[in-house]
N, C-alpha and C positions, 0 to 999 in steps of 0.2 A: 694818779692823784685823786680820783673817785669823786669829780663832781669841783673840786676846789685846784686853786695854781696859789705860787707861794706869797707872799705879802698879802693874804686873803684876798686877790682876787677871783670872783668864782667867774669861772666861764662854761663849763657843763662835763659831762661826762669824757675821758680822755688824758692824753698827753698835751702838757703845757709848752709853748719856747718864748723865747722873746722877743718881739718885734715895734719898734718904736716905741721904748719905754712902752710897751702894753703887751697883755698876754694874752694869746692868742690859741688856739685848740689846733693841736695837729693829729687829731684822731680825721681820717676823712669821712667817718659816719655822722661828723658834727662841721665838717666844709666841703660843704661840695658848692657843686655851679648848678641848678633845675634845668634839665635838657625835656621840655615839654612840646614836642612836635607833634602833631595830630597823623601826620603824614606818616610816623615813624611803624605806624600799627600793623601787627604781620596780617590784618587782614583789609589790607589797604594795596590793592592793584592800582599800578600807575604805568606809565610806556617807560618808567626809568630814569625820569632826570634827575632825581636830587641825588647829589655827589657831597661825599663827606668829605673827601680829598683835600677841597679847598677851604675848609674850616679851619682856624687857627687853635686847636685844641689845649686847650692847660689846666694840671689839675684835674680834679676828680668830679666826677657828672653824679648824679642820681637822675634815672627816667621817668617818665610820667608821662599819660596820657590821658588827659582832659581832665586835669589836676586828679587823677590818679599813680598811684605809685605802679611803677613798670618796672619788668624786666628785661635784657638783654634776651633771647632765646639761648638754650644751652639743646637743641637738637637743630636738624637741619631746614630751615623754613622754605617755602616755595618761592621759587623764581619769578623775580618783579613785582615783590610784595613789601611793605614797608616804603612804598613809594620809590623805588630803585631797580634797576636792573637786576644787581647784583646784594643781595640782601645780605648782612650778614649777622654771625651769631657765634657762640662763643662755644668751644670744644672742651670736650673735661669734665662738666659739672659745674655747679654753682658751688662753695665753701658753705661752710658751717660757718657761726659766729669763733667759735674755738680754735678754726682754721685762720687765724687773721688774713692777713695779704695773702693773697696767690696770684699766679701766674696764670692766663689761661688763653691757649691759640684762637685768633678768631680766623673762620673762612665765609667765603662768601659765594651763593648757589649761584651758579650757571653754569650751560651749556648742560645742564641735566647733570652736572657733579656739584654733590654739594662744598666741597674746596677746590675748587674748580682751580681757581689764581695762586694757591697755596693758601700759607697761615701765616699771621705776624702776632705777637704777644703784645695784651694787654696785663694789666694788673685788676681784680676784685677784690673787694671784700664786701663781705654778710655783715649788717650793723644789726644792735638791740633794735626789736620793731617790726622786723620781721620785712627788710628789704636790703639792695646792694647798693653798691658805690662802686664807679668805674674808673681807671685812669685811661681815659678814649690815646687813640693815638689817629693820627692821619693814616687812611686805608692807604694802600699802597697804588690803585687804580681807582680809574671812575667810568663808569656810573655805579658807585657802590655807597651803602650808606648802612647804620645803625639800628639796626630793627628794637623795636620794644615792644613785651609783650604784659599783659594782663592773664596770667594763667594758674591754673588748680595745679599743685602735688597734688597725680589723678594717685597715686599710691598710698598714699596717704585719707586721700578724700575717699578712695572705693573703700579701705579695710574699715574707716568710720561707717560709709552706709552697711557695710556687711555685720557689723556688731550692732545697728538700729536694727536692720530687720532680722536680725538672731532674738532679739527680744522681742519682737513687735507681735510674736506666737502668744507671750503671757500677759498682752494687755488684753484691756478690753474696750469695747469699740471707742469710748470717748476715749484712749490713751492711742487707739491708732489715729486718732484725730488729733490730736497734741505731736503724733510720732511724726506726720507728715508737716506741721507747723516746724519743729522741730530741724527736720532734711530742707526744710526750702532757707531756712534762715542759719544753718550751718553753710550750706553752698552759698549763700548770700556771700557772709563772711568771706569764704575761705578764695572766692573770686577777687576780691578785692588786692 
C-alpha cells in the first residue's frame, strides 16, 4: 500500500489489517518491541546469568545497544559473552531487504562448540534503513541469552578502503589530508 491503508488512513510504509476499527501496520520493520540491553553486548563477559528462557517473548524485537541499532551476530561469538553463559547467534546469514522473512537456526557456544545444545528457528527480516527485525522465541535452555552486536560488513568496508587508497597515488598532499578525513568518517558511519 506504499505509505497509505484504505479509507485514507496513512500509517507508514507496509501492509495494512484491521484491528479495532483502526489500521494498523503488519510490516514488522514498522512493529516491533526495542530490546535495548546493555548486557546483551558480545563484548560484555559476565559468569552467565542472564537467561532468556524465562522471558515471555511475542512478536518481533529490533536490538539496540545504548540506543544504538544492533544486530543479532550471524558467526559464532565467544563463550560467556553477551552476559551469558551460553550466547547465542543466528546461522545462515542475515537477509537482504528483497529476501523478506527468513528463517534462520540460532545456536548457542559452549563447551568450545559453537551449537553446542543444537539449533531452534527463528524468523528475520532486513527493513529499509539498513537494520533487522527478529521474531525471538524462548531458547530452549538456560543460562543462554540474545547477543547483539554493533558490527562492520568488514567486506564491504575493506573493498571501500582499497579503492580510497588506489586513488590516494593521484592526489596531492592536501587530498591525502581530505582522504584520511574521508576513511575516519566513512568507518564512523558504517560502524553505526
Amino acid at each position: 500500500s506504499n505509505g497509505t491503508c484504505l479509507y485514507n488512513v496513512f500509517i507508514s510504509e507496509g501492509d495494512c489489517m484491521r484491528t479495532a476499527a483502526k489500521y494498523t501496520s503488519v510490516d514488522p520493520c514498522y512493529n516491533y518491541t526495542v530490546l535495548d540491553n546493555p548486557w546483551r553486548a558480545t563484548n560484555k563477559y559476565a559468569s552467565g546469568s542472564n537467561c532468556d528462557q524465562y522471558v515471555t517473548w511475542s512478536g518481533w524485537y529490533r536490538l539496540f545497544i545504548n540506543n544504538m541499532s544492533a544486530h543479532i551476530p550471524d558467526t559464532c561469538v565467544a563463550q560467556y559473552s553477551c552476559g551469558t553463559a551460553a550466547p547465542l547467534w543466528i546461522r545462515g546469514g542475515h537477509p537482504t531487504v528483497e529476501d523478506g522473512v527468513v528463517t534462520r537456526d540460532v545456536c548457542g557456544h559452549y563447551n568450545n562448540y559453537c551449537c553446542y545444545f543444537g539449533s531452534f528457528p527463528i524468523k528475520v527480516k532486513a527493513c529499509p534503513g539498513n537494520y533487522y527485525v527478529y521474531e525471538l522465541v524462548r531458547p530452549t535452555l538456560c543460562n543462554s541469552a540474545y547477543c547483539a552486536g554493533n558490527y562492520i560488513y568488514i567486506n564491504s568496508f575493506y573493498t571501500l578502503v582499497l579503492r580510497i587508497n588506489h586513488y590516494s597515488s593521484k592526489l596531492s598532499d592536501v587530498g591525502r589530508i581530505n582522504r584520511s578525513y574521508i576513511y575516519i568518517y566513512i568507518h564512523t558511519v558504517h560502524a553505526n
